[in-house]
C-alpha positions as CSV (number, residue, x, y, z in Angstrom):
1,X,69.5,117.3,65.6
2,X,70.2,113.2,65.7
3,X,69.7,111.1,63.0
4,X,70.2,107.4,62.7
5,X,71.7,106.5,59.3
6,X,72.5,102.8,58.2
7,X,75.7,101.9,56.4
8,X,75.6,98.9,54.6
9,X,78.8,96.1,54.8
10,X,79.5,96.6,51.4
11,X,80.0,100.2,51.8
12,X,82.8,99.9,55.0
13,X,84.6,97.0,52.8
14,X,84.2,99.3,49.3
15,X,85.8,101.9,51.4
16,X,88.3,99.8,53.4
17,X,87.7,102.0,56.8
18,X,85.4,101.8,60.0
19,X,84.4,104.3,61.6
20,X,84.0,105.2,65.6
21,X,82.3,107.2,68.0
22,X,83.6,110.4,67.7
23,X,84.8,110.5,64.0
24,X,83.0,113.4,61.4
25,X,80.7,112.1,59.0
26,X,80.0,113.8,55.5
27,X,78.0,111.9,53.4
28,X,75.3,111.3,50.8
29,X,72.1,110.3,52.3
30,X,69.2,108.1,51.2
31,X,66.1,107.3,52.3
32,X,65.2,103.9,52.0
33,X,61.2,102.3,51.9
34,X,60.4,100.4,55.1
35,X,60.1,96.8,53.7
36,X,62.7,94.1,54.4
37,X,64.6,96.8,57.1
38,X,64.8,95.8,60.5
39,X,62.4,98.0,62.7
40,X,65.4,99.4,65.0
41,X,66.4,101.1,61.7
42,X,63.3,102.4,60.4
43,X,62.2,105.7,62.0
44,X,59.6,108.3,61.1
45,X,60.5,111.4,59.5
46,X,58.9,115.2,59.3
47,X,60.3,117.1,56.4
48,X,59.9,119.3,53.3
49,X,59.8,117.3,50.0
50,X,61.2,118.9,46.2
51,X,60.0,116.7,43.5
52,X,63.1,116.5,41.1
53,X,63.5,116.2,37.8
54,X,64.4,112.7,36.1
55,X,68.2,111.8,35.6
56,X,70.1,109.4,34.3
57,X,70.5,106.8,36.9
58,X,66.9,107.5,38.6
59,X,65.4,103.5,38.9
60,X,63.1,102.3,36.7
61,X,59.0,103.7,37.4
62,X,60.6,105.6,40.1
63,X,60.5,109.3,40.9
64,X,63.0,111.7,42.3
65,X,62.6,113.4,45.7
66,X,64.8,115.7,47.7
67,X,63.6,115.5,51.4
68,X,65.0,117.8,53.9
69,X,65.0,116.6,57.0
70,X,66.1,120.0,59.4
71,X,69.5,120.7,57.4
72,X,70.0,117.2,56.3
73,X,68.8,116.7,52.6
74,X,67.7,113.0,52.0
75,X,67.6,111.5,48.7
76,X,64.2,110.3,48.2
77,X,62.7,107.8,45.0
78,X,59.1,106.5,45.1
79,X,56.9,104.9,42.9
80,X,54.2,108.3,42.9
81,X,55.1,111.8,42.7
82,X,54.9,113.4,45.7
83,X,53.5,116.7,46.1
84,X,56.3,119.5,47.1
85,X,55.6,121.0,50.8
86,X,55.8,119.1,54.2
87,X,55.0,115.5,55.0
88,X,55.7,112.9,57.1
89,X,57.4,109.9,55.8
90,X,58.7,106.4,57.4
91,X,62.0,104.4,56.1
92,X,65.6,104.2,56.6
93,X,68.2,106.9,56.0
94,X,70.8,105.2,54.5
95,X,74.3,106.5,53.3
96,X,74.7,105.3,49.6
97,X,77.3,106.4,47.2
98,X,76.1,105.4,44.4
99,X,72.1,106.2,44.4
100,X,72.0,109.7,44.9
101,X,72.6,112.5,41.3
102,X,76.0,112.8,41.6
103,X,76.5,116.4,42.9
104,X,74.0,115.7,46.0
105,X,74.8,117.7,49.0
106,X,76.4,115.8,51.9
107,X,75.0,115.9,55.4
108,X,78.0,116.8,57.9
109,X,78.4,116.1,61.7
110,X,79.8,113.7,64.5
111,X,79.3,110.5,64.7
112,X,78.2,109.9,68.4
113,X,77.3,106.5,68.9
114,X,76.8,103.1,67.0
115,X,75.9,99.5,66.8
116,X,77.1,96.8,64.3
117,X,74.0,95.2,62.7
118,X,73.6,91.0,62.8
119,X,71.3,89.0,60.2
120,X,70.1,85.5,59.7
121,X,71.1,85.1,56.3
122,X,70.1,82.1,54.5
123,X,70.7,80.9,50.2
124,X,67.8,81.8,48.4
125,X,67.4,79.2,45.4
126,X,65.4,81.6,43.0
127,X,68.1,84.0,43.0
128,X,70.8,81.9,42.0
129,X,71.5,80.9,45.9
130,X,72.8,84.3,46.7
131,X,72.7,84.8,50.6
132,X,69.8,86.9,52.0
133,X,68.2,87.7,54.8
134,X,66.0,85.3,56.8
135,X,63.6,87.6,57.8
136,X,63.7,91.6,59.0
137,X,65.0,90.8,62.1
138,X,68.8,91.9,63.4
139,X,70.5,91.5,66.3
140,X,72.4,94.9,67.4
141,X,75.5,95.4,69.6
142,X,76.5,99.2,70.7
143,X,80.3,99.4,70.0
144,X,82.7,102.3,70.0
145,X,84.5,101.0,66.6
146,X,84.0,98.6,64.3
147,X,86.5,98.5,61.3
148,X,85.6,97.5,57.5
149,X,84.1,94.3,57.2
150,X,86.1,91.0,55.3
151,X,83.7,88.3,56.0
152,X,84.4,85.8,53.5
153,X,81.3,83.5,53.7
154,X,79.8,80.3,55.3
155,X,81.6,76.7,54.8
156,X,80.0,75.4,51.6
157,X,78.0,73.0,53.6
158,X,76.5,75.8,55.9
159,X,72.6,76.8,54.9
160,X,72.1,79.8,57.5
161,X,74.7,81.9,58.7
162,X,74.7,85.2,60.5
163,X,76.3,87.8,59.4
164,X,77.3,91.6,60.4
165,X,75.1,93.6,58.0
166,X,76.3,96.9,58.6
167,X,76.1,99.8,60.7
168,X,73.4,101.9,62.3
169,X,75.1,105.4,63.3
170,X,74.1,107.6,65.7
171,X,75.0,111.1,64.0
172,X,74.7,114.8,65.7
173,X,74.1,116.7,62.7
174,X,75.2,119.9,62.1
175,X,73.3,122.7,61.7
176,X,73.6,125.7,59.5
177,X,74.5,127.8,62.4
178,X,77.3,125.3,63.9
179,X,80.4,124.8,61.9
180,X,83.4,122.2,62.5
């Protein structure tokens, strides 16, 4: 089974590694609402969803989801319980270290293709003019690499700027059967 799995820039730089075609991936995933994610990122899901129970660093009026997706368990919040069983569900699987309950299973398998991820970003007064996205839009480039991102920012005089984003992976998943 494929999935596609975005990797934010902040997570490469946290990290201080790219990553290739070709390289293993084991990580946390999370899926991510639809809004403000470019549409190439978004895709529609069919899995099995486990209500959870609350923890610690579950966001506020938010509840807890385990979505298995095949054999790859997404992290899941939403602002309504959803029943357990199988449903059908549209966002963006994300890799995030830091949003999951810490001892969430990884998803394993090989990356097998990828594209860096391009955004209009623009200052946005009412938060403090921190950079953010123009609109949902990106720009994406297939690559074979791409290493960890050091942009360090626009000129001071610069009002929109774009940026590389992230990462959208291309990852053959792998199944319980299949082992590395």
């Amino acid at each position: 089974m494929r999935l596609r799995v975005h990797c934010q820039e902040w997570v490469l730089g946290d990290r201080g590694y790219g990553v290739a075609v070709g390289d293993w991936f084991s990580e946390w995933l999370v899926l991510h609402g639809e809004e403000n994610w470019p549409a190439a990122a978004q895709r529609t899901y069919d899995g099995v969803v486990t209500p959870l129970p609350e923890w610690e660093g579950l966001g506020l009026h938010q509840h807890a989801h385990r979505l298995d997706i095949g054999s790859a368990a997404a992290y899941w919040e939403s602002p309504v319980r959803v029943p357990p069983g199988p449903t059908t569900v549209t966002g963006v699987l994300g890799l995030d270290t830091y949003l999951a309950p810490p001892d969430w299973p990884t998803t394993s398998g090989v990356v097998v293709r990828l594209w860096t991820e391009h955004r209009s970003l623009v200052q946005d007064p009412a938060q403090g003019g921190t950079w953010v996205p123009e609109s949902a839009d990106a720009r994406y480039v297939e690559v074979s690499r791409c290493g960890a991102f050091l942009e360090r920012g626009p000129e001071p005089h610069v009002l929109r700027w774009e940026a590389c984003t992230g990462v959208l992976l291309e990852v053959d998943v792998e199944t319980p059967q299949s082992h590395r």
